[in-house]
DRENLUMLUM-87354 format. One record per residue (C-alpha): residue number from 0; x negated, y negated, z. Coordinates in Angstrom, 2 decimals. Each point is the difference from the previous one (the first is absolute). Example, Ala and Ser with C-alpha at 12.3 -4.5 7.8 and 13.67 -1.06 7.14 Angstrom:
BEGIN
num: 0	px: -12.30	py: 4.50	pz: 7.80 $
num: 1	px: -1.37	py: -3.44	pz: -0.66 $
END
This chain:
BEGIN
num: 0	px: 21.91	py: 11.61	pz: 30.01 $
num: 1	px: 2.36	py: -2.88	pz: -1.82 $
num: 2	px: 2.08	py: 0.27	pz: 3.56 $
num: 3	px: -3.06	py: -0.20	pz: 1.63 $
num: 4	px: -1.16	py: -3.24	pz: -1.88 $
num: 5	px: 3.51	py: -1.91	pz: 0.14 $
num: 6	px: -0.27	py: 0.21	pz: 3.58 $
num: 7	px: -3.52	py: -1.51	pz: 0.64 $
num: 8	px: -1.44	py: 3.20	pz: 1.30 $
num: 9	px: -2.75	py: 0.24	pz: -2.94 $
num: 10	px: -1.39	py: -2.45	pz: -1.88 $
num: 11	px: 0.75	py: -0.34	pz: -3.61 $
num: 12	px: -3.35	py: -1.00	pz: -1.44 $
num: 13	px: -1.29	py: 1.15	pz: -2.91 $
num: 14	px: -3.47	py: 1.93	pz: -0.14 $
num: 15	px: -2.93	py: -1.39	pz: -1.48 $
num: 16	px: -1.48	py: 2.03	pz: -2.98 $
num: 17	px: -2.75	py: -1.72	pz: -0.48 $
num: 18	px: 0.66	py: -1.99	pz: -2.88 $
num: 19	px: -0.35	py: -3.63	pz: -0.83 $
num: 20	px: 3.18	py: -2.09	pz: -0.45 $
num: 21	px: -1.32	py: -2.16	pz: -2.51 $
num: 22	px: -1.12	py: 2.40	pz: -2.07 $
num: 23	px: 3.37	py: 1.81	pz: 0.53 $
num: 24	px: 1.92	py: -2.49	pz: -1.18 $
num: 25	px: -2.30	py: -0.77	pz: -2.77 $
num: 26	px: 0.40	py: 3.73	pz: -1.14 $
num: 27	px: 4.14	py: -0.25	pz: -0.06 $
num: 28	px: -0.57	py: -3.35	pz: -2.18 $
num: 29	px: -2.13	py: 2.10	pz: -2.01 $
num: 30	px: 2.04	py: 3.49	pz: -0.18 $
num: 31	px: 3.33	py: -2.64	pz: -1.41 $
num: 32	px: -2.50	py: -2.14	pz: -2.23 $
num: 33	px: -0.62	py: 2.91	pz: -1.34 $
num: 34	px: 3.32	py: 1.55	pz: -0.66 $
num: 35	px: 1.42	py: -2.97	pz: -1.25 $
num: 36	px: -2.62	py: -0.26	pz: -3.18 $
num: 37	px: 0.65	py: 3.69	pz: -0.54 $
num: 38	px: 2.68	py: 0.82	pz: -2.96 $
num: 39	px: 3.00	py: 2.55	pz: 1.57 $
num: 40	px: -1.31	py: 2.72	pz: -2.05 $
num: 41	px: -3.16	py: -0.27	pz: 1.63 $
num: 42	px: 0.99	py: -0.35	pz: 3.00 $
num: 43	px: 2.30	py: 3.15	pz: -0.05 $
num: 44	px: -3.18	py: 1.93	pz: -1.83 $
num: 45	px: -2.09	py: -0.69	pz: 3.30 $
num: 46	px: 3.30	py: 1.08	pz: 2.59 $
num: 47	px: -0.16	py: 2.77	pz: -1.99 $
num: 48	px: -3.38	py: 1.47	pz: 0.00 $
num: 49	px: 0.00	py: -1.45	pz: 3.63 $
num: 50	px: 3.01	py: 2.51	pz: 0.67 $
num: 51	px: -1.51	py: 2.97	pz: -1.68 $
num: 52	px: -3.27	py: -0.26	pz: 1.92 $
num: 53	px: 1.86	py: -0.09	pz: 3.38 $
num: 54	px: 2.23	py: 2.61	pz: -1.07 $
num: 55	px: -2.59	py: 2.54	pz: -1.43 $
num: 56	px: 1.24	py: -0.28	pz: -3.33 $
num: 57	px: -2.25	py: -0.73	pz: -3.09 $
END
């Protein structure tokens, strides 16, 4: 598909899902905002609890 796309024979436009921009962009402001008043402790406590409830572990 890459091959494909270098070419010219498809288009290389990204889909719409559906979301507004502004409000994208005001949620990756957020998300760092965020982060950056966390301590590192609690910021590792969260990746970890994150990591345990995608991995199945409690």
């Amino acid at each position: 598909m890459v091959g494909r796309i270098a070419t010219g024979e498809l288009e290389d436009t990204p889909e719409d899902d559906g979301k507004d921009p502004a409000a994208k962009a005001m949620g990756k402001k957020g998300g760092a905002a965020r982060a950056a008043s966390m301590t590192p402790e609690r910021r590792a406590e969260i990746a970890k609890k994150a990591a345990a409830k995608r991995w199945g572990k409690d």
